[in-house]
NULUM-282061 format. One record per residue (C-alpha): x, y, z; residue number from 1. Coordinates in nm, 3 decimals, decimal comma. Example, Ala and Ser with C-alpha at 12.3 -4.5 7.8 and 13.67 -1.06 7.14 Angstrom:
+---------+---------+---------+-----+
!      c1 !      c2 !      c3 !  nr !
+---------+---------+---------+-----+
!   1,230 !  -0,450 !   0,780 !   1 !
!   1,367 !  -0,106 !   0,714 !   2 !
+---------+---------+---------+-----+
//
This chain:
+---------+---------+---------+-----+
!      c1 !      c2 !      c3 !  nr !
+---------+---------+---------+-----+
!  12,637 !  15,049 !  10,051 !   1 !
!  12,796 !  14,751 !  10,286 !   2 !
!  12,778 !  14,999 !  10,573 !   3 !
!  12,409 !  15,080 !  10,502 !   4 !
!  12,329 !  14,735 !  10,516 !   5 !
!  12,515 !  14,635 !  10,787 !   6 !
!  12,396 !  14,919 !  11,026 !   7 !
!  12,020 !  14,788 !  10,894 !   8 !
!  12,049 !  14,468 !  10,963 !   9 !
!  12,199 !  14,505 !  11,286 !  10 !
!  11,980 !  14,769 !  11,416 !  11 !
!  11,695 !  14,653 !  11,231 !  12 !
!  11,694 !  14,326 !  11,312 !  13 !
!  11,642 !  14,351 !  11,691 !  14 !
!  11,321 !  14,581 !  11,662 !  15 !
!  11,152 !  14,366 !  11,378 !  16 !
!  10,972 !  14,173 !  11,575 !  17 !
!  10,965 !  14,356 !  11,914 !  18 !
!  10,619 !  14,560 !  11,849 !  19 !
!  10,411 !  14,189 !  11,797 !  20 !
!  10,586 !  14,053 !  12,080 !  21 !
!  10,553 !  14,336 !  12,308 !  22 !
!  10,202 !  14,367 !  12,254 !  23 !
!  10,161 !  13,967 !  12,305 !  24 !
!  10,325 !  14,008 !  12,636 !  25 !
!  10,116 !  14,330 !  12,732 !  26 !
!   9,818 !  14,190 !  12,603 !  27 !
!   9,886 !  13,846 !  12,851 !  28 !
!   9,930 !  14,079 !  13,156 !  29 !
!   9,533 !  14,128 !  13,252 !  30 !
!   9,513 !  13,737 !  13,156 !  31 !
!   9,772 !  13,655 !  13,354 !  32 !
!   9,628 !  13,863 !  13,663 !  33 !
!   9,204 !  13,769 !  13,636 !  34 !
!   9,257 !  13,399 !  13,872 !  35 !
!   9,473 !  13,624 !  14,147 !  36 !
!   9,175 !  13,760 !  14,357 !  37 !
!   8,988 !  13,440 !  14,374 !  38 !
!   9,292 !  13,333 !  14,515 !  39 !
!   9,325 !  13,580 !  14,732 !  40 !
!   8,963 !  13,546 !  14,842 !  41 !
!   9,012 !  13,174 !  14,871 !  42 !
!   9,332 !  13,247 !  15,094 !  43 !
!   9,165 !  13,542 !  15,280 !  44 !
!   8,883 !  13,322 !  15,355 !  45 !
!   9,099 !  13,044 !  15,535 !  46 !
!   9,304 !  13,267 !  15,703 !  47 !
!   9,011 !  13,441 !  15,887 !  48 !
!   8,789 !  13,111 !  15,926 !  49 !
!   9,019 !  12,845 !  16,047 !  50 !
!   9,116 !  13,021 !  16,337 !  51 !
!   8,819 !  13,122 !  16,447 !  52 !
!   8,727 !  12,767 !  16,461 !  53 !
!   8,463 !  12,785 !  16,200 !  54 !
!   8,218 !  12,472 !  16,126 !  55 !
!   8,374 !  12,252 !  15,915 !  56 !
!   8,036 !  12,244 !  15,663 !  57 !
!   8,056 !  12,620 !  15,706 !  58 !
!   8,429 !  12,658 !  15,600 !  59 !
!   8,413 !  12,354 !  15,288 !  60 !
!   8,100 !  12,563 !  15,153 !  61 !
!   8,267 !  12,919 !  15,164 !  62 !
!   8,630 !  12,771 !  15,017 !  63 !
!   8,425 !  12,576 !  14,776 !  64 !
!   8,295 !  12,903 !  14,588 !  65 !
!   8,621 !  13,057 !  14,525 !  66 !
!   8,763 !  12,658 !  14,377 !  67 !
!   8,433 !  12,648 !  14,142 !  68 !
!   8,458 !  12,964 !  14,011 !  69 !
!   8,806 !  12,929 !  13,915 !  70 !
!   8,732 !  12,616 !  13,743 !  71 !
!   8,399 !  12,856 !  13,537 !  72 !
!   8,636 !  13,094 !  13,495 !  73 !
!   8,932 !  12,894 !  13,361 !  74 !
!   8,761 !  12,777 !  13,023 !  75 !
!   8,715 !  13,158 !  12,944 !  76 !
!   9,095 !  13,263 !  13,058 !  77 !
!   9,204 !  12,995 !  12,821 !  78 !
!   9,005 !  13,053 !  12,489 !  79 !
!   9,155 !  13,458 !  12,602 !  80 !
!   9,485 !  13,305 !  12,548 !  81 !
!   9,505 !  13,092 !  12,258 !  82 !
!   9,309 !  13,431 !  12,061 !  83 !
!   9,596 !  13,645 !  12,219 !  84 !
!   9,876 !  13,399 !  12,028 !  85 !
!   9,632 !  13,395 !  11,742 !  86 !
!   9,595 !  13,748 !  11,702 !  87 !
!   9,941 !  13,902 !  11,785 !  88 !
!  10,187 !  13,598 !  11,653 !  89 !
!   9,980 !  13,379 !  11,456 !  90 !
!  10,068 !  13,112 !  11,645 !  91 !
!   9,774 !  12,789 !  11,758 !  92 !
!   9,825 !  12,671 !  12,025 !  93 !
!   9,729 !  12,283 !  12,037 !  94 !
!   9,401 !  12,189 !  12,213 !  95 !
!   9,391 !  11,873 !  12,427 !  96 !
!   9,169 !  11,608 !  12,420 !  97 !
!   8,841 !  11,700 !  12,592 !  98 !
!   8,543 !  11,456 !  12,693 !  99 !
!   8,254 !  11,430 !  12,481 ! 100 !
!   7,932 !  11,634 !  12,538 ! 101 !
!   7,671 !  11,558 !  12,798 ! 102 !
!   7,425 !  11,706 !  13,044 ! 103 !
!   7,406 !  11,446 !  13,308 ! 104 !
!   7,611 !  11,506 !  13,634 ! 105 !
!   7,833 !  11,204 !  13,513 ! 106 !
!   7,989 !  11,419 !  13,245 ! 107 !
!   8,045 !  11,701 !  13,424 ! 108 !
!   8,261 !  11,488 !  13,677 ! 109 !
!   8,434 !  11,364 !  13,391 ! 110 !
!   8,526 !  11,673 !  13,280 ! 111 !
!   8,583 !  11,805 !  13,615 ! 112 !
!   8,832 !  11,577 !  13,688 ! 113 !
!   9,046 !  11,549 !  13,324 ! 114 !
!   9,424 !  11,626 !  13,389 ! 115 !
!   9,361 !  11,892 !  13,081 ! 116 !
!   9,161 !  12,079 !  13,272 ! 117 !
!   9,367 !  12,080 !  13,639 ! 118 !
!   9,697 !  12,185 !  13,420 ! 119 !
!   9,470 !  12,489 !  13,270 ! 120 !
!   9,419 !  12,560 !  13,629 ! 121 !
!   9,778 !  12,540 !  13,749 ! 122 !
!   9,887 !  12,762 !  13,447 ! 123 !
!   9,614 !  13,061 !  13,557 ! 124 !
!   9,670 !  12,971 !  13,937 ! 125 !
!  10,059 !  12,947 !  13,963 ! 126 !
!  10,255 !  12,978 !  13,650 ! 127 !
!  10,014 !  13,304 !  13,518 ! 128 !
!  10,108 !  13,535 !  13,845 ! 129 !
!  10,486 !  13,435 !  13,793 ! 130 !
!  10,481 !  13,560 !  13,407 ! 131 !
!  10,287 !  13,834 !  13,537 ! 132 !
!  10,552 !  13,972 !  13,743 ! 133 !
!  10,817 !  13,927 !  13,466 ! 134 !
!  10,596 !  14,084 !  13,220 ! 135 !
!  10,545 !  14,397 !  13,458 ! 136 !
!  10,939 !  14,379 !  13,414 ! 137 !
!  10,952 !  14,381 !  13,073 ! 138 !
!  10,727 !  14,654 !  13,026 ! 139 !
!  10,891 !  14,883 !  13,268 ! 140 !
!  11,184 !  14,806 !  13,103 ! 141 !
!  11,075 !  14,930 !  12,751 ! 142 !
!  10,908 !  15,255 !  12,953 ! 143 !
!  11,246 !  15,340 !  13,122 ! 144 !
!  11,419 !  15,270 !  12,791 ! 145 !
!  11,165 !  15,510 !  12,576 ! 146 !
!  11,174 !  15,778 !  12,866 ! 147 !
!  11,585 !  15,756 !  12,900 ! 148 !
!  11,694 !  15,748 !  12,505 ! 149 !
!  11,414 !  16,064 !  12,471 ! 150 !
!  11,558 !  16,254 !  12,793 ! 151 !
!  11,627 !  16,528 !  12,558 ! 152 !
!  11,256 !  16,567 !  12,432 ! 153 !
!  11,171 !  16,626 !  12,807 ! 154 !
!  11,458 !  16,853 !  12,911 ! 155 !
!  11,362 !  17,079 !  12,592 ! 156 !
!  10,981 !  17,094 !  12,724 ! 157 !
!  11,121 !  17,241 !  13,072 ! 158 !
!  11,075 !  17,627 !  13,084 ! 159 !
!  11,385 !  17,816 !  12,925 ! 160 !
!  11,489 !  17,986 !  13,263 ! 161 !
!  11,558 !  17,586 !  13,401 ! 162 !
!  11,772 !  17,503 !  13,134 ! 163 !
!  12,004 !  17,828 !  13,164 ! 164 !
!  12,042 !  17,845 !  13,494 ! 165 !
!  12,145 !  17,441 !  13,522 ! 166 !
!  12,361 !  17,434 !  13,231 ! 167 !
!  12,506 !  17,074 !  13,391 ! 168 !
!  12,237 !  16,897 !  13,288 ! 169 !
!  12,332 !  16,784 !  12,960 ! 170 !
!  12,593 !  16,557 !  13,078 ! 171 !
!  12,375 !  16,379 !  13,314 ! 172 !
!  12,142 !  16,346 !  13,012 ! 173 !
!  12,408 !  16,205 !  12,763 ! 174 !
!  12,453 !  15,941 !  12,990 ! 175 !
!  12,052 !  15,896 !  13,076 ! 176 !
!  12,040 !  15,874 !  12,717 ! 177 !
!  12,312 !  15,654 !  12,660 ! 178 !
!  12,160 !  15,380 !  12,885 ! 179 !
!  11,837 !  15,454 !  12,743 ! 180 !
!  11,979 !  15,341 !  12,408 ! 181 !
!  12,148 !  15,028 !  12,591 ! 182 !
!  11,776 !  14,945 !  12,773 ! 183 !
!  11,684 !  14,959 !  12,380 ! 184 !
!  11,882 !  14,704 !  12,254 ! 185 !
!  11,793 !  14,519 !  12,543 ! 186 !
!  11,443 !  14,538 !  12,557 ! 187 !
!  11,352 !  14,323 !  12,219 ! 188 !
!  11,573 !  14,037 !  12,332 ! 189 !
!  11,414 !  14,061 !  12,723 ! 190 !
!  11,090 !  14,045 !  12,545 ! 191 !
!  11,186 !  13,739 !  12,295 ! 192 !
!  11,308 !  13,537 !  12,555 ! 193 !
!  10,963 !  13,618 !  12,754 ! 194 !
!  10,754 !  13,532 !  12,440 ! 195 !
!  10,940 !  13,219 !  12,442 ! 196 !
!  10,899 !  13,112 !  12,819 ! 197 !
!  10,568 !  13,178 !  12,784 ! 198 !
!  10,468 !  12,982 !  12,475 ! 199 !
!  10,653 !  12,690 !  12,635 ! 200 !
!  10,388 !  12,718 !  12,973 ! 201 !
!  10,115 !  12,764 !  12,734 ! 202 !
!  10,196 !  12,473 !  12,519 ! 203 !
!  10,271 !  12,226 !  12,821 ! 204 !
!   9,991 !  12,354 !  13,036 ! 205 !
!   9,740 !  12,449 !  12,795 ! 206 !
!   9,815 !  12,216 !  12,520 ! 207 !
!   9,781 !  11,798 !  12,502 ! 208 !
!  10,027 !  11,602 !  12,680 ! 209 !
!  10,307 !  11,380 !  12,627 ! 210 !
!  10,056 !  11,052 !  12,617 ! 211 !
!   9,775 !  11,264 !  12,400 ! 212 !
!  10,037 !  11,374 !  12,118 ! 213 !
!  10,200 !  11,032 !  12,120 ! 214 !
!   9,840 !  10,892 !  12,053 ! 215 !
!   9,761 !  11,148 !  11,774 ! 216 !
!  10,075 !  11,101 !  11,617 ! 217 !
!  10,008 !  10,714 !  11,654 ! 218 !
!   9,625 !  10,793 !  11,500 ! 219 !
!   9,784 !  11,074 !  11,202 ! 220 !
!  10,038 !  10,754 !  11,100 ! 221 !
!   9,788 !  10,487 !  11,088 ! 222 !
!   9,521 !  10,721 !  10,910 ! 223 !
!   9,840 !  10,826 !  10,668 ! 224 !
!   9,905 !  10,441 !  10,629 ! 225 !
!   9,581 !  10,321 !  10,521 ! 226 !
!   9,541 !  10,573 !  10,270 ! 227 !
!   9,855 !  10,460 !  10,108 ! 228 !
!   9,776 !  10,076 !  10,170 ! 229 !
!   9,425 !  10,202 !  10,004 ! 230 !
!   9,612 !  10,408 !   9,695 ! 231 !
!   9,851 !  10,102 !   9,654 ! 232 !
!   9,568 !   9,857 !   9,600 ! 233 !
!   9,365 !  10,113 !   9,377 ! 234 !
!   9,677 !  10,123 !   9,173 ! 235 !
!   9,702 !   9,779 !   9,140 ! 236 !
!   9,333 !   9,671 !   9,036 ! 237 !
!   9,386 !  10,016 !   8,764 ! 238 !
!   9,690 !   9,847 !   8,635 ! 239 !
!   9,492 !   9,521 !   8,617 ! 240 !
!   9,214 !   9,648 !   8,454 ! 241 !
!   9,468 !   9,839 !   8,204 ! 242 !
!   9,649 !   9,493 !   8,132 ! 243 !
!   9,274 !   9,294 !   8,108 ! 244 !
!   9,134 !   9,545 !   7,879 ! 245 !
!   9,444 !   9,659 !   7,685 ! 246 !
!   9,763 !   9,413 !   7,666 ! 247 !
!   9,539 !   9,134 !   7,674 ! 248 !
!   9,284 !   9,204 !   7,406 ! 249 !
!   9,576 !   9,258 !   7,177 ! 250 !
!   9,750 !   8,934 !   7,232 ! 251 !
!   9,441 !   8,713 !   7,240 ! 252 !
!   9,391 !   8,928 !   6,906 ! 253 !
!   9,712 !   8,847 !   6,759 ! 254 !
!   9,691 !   8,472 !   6,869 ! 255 !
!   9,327 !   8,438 !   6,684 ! 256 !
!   9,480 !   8,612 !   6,359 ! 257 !
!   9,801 !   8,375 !   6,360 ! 258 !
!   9,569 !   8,085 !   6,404 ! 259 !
!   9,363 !   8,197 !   6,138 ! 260 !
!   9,678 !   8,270 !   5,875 ! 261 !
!   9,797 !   7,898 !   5,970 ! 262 !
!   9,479 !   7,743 !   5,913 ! 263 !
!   9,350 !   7,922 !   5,618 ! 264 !
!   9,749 !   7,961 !   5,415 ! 265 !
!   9,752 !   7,624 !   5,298 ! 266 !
!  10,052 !   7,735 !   5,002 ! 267 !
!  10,266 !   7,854 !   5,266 ! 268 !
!  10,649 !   7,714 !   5,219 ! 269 !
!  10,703 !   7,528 !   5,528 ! 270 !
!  10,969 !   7,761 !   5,730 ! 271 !
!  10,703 !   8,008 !   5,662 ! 272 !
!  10,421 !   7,783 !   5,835 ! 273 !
!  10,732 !   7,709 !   6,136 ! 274 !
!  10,761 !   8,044 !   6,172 ! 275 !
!  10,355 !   8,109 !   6,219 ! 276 !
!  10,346 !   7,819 !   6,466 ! 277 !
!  10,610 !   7,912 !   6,673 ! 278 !
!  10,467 !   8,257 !   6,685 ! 279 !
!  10,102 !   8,086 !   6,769 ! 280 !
!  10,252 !   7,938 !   7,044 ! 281 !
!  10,454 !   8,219 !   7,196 ! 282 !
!  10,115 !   8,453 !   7,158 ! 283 !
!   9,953 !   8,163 !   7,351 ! 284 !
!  10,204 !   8,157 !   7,658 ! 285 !
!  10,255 !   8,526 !   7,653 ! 286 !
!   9,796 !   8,541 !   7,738 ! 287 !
!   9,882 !   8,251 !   7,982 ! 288 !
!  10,126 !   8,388 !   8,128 ! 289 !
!   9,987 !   8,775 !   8,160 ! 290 !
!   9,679 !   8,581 !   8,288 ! 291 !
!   9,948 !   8,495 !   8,617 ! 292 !
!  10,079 !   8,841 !   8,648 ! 293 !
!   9,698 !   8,984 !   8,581 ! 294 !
!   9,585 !   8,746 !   8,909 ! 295 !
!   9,843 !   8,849 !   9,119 ! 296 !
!   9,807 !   9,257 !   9,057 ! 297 !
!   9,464 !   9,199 !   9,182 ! 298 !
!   9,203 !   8,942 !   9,035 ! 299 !
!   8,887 !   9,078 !   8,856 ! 300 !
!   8,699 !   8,775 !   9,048 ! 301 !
!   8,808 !   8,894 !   9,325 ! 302 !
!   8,657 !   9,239 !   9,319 ! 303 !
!   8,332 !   9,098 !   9,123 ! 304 !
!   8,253 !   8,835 !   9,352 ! 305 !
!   8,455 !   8,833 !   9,685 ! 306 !
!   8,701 !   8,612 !   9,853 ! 307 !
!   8,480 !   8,282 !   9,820 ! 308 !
!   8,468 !   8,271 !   9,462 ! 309 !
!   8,817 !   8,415 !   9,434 ! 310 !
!   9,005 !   8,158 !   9,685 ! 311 !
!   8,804 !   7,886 !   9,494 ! 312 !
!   8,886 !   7,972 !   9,190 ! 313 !
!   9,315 !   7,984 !   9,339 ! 314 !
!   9,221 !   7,572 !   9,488 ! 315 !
!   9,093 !   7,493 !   9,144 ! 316 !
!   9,404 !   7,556 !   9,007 ! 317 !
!   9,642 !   7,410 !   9,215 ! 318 !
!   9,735 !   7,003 !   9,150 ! 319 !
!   9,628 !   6,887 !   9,514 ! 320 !
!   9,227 !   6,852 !   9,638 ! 321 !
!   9,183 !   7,209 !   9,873 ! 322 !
!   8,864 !   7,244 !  10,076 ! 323 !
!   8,763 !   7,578 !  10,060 ! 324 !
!   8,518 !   7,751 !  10,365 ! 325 !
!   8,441 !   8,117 !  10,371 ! 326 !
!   8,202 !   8,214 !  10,579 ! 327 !
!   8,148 !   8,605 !  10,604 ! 328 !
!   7,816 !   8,799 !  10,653 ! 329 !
!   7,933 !   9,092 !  10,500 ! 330 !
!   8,267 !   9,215 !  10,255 ! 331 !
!   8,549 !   9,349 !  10,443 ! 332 !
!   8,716 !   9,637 !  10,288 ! 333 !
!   8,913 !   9,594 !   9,952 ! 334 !
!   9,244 !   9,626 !  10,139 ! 335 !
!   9,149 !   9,362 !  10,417 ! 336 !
!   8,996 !   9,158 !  10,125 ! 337 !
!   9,289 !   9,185 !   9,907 ! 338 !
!   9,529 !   9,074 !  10,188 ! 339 !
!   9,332 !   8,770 !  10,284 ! 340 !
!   9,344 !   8,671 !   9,955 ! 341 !
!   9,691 !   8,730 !   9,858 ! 342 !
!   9,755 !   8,546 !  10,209 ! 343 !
!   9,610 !   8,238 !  10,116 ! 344 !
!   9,719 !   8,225 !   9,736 ! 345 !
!  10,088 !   8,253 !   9,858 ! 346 !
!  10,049 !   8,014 !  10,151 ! 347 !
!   9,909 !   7,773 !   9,881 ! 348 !
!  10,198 !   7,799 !   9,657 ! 349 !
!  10,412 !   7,727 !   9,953 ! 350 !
!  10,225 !   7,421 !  10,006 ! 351 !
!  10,223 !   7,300 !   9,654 ! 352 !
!  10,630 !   7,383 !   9,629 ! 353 !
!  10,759 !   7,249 !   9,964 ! 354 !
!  10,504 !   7,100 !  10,192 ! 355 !
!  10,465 !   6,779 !  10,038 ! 356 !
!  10,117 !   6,809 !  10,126 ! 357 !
!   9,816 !   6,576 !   9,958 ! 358 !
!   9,590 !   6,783 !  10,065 ! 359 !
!   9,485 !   7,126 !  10,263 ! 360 !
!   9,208 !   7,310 !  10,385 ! 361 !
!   9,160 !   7,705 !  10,363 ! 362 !
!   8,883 !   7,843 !  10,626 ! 363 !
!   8,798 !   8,194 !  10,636 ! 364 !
!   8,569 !   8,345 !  10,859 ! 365 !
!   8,471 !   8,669 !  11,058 ! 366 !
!   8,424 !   8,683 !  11,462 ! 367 !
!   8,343 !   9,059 !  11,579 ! 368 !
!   8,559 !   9,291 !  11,380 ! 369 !
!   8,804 !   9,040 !  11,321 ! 370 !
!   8,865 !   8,839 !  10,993 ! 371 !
!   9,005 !   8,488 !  11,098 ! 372 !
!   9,236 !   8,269 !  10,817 ! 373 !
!   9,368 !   7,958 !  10,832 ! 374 !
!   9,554 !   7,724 !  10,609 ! 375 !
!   9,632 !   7,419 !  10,714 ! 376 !
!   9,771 !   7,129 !  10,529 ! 377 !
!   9,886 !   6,763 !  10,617 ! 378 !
!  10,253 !   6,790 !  10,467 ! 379 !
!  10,576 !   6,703 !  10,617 ! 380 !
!  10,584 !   7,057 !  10,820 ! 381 !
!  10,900 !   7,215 !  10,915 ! 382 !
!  10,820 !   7,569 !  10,791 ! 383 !
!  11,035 !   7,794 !  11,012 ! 384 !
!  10,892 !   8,180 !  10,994 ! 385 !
!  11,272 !   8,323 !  11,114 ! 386 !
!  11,450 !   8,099 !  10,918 ! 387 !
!  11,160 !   8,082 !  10,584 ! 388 !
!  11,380 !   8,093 !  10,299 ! 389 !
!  11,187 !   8,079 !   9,981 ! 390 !
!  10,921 !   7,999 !  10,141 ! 391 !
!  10,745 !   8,345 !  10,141 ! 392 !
!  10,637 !   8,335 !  10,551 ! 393 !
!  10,843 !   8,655 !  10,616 ! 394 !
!  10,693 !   8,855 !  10,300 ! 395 !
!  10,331 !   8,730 !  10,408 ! 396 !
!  10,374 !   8,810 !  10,775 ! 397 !
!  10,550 !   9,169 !  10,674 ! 398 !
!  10,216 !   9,191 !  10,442 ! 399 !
!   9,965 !   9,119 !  10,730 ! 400 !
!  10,150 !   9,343 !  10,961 ! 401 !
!  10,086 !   9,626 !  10,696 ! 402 !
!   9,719 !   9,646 !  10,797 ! 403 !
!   9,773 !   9,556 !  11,184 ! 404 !
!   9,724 !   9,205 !  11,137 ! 405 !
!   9,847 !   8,904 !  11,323 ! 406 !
!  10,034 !   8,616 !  11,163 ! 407 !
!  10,178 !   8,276 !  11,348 ! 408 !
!  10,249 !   7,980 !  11,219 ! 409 !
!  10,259 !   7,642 !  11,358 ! 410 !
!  10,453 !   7,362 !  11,200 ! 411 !
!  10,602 !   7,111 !  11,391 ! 412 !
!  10,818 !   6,829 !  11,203 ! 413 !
!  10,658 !   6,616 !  11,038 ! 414 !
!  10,315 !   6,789 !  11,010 ! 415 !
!  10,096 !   6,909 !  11,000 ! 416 !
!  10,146 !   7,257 !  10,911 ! 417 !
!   9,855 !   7,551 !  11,061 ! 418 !
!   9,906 !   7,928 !  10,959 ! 419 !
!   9,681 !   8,159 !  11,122 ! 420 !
!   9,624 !   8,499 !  11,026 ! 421 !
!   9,388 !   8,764 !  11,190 ! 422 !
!   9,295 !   9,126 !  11,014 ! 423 !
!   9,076 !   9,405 !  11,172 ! 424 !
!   8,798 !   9,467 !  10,972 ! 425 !
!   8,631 !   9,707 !  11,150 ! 426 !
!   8,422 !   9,990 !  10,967 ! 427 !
+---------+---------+---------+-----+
//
């Protein structure tokens, strides 16, 4: 049963794969061959006009036909190839970036004269002829192999009389046969290497660059970003909507119930009545303080009524006068809006906890597709964003950078202190 397996898998394993390759690589040869004779026209044509001293409008307009039809004809010879990986491998072959449509002669310059197009042409042109030749060696390879290993098939379909008469023949066909077998084992890993040369050309050449799959890549991270930037902010206003509705209710429940049992149990003993005002009181600073956590998930204002009322309703709080001056047209989207907010409402807090500030000023406006914040206050300054310690600058920069943001701060000694953030808001 080992044996078995063994002499499968090592005789099997060669030739599973050989029949889709080999067809992919005989199936590439015509491809491969179509841009040769306008090549050889175009090089026939020079050789028998420029020494016979040919105009030189003449000469551009006859080697201009064979250069424009290999540039129809290339399109075509391409869409042939990525079908023949389709079809035969299952393998897509990446498109590049192409201009957009058009009519007007402008477009058809531009795409005239994209590098995706000129490497389609040097892979029909140049690199097709060369895997031409080594697929005409691959194939005659497999033929020799499947005439040599069946030498015997042929002998036997020889007339009788041949095969008495020249009884040496069946040494010179054990060894036919015995390379044919060799040429069989070779063939399938000749033809793999091939298949794999040839993907290579096609996937540089007929494929998107370097630059265009850096810039894809850069596009498939940022789209991938912003949808989890977007989930992590849905999350957050569902868990504060959860806590509003839920959590809340309960404990603003529970306080109105203890306040009512304190005021209405007169007989109580008094460690009974301690015992329902301490609990009153907890109840009360658990709602105040879920009211904190609620605003910093993600404020209901905020959502309701945008950042104006929400960044007023974060200065009203706060023990020093803040000017307040929002000034957009239109909402930005949640993510942007939830990021200018929590930008501000932590750069506040900084104020109020080391700035020594009397006073600051919050001004948020949009220019183009760019949402402009500043905070600015008239404390003693000194913020450092490298060295911030509890301040928070690192956390909000690392924030703004999150939605490709911009975030400096200026804060000289002794004041006064600027921070200036800019989000993209485009749509």
């Amino acid at each position: 049963m080992q044996l078995t397996t063994w002499l499968r898998l090592v005789l099997g394993r060669p030739f599973r794969r050989a029949g889709h390759r080999t067809a992919l690589v005989a199936a590439g040869l015509p491809l491969h061959l179509a841009a040769v004779p306008l090549w050889l026209w175009l090089v026939g044509t020079l050789a028998a006009l420029v020494p016979a001293a040919t105009p030189l409008p003449v000469l551009l307009t006859l080697v201009a036909l064979p250069v424009l039809l290999t540039l129809v004809v290339t399109p075509l010879l391409t869409v042939g190839q990525r079908r023949r990986y389709r079809a035969l491998v299952g393998k897509d072959l990446p498109r590049p970036a192409v201009p957009g449509p058009g009519r007007n002669w402008k477009s058809a310059v531009r795409r005239l004269t994209t590098r995706a197009l000129w490497r389609q042409v040097c892979y029909h042109a140049v690199a097709g002829p060369l895997l031409a030749v080594l697929d005409l060696a691959v194939l005659a390879v497999w033929a020799a192999a499947l005439v040599a290993a069946s030498i015997y098939v042929w002998i036997w379909a020889l007339p009788p009389q041949w095969r008495v008469t020249d009884l040496g023949y069946t040494t010179q066909a054990a060894y036919i046969t015995a390379g044919g077998l060799a040429l069989l084992f070779l063939g399938p890993r000749l033809t793999g290497a091939l298949v794999r040369l040839e993907t290579r050309a096609a996937e540089v050449l007929l494929g998107p660059s370097r630059t265009e799959k850096l810039a894809r890549r850069v596009a498939d991270l940022a789209e991938s970003r912003a949808g989890v930037l977007d989930a992590a902010d849905a999350e957050r206003r569902r868990i504060e909507r959860d806590l509003h509705d839920g959590v809340q209710q309960r404990l603003v429940s529970l306080a109105v119930n203890l306040g009512l049992a304190r005021s209405t149990l007169g007989d109580l003993p008094e460690d009974a009545r301690k015992v329902i005002d301490e609990a009153h009181r907890e109840a009360k600073e658990a709602i105040a303080e879920l009211n904190n956590l609620v605003r910093g998930l993600h404020p209901a204002v905020l959502e309701d009524r945008g950042l104006d009322a929400a960044l007023s309703g974060v200065a009203a709080r706060l023990p020093i006068p803040v000017r307040v001056a929002v000034d957009l047209p239109q909402r930005p989207s949640p993510t942007v809006e939830a990021v200018a907010y929590f930008v501000v409402s932590e750069a506040l807090t900084n104020v109020v906890k080391h700035a020594q500030a009397t006073r600051a000023d919050v001004t948020v406006d949009r220019i183009g597709e760019t949402l402009l914040v500043v905070v600015a206050d008239d404390g003693a300054g000194g913020a450092d964003l490298a060295a911030a310690g509890g301040t928070g600058l690192a956390g909000l920069a690392k924030r703004v950078a999150s939605v490709d943001g911009t975030f400096s701060c200026r804060s000289p000694a002794g004041g006064p202190t600027v921070i200036t953030v800019e989000l993209p808001c485009a749509p």
